[in-house]
N, C-alpha and C positions, 0 to 999 in steps of 0.2 A: 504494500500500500504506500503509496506517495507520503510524504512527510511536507507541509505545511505548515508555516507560521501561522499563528492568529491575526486576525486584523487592528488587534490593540498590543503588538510587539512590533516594536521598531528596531532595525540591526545596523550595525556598525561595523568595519571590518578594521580590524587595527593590527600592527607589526605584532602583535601576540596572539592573535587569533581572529573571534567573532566577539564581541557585545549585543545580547539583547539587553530592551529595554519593554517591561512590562507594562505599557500603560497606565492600567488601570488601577496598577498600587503601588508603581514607582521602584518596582525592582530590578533592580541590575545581574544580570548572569553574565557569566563570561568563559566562553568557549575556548577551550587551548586548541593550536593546530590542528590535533588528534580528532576531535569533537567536530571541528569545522571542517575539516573532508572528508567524515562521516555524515555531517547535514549537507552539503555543497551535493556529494554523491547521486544522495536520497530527494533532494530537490530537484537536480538534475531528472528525473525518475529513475534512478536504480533504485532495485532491490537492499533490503536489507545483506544479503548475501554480497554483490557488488559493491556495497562500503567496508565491508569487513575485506573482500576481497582487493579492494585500493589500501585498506591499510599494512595488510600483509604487503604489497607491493611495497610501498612508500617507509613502512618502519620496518620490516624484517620480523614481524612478529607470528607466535601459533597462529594459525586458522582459527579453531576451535576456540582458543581466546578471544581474537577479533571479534567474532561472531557475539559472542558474551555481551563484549565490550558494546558493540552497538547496538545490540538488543537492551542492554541496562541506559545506552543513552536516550533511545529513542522513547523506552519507558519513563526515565524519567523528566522528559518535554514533554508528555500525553501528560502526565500524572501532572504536572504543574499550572496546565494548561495553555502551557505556551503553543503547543503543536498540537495538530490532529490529524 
């Protein structure tokens, strides 16, 4: 499933990553590299598979890990309400 911003999260790209900005209650997040070509990925429309599979590419890391890894990011941008 595609990954989405909400309409009340504003993003920034900075030398350290991504910045969202929540809106509606004025929270700041902030995406390290890692996180941000996991959503760039998933925005693009890849799969959850295809971000894990660019991070294996780009950091050298397990598969099986990766996959974790963006499965636990994408949960928790659902869970916050930032994405959907």
């Amino acid at each position: 499933m595609p990954l989405r911003f909400g309409d009340n999260v504003s993003t920034a790209q900075t030398d350290y990553g991504t910045v969202l900005l929540d809106e509606r209650g004025g929270a700041y997040w902030e995406l390290n590299p890692t996180a941000t070509l996991v959503v760039r990925t998933l925005f693009e429309g890849g799969e959850e598979a295809d971000a894990a599979a660019a991070l294996v590419q780009e950091f050298d890391i397990d598969e099986a890990q990766a996959l974790r890894d963006v499965e636990a990011l994408v949960r928790q941008l659902r869970d916050s309400g930032l994405a959907s």
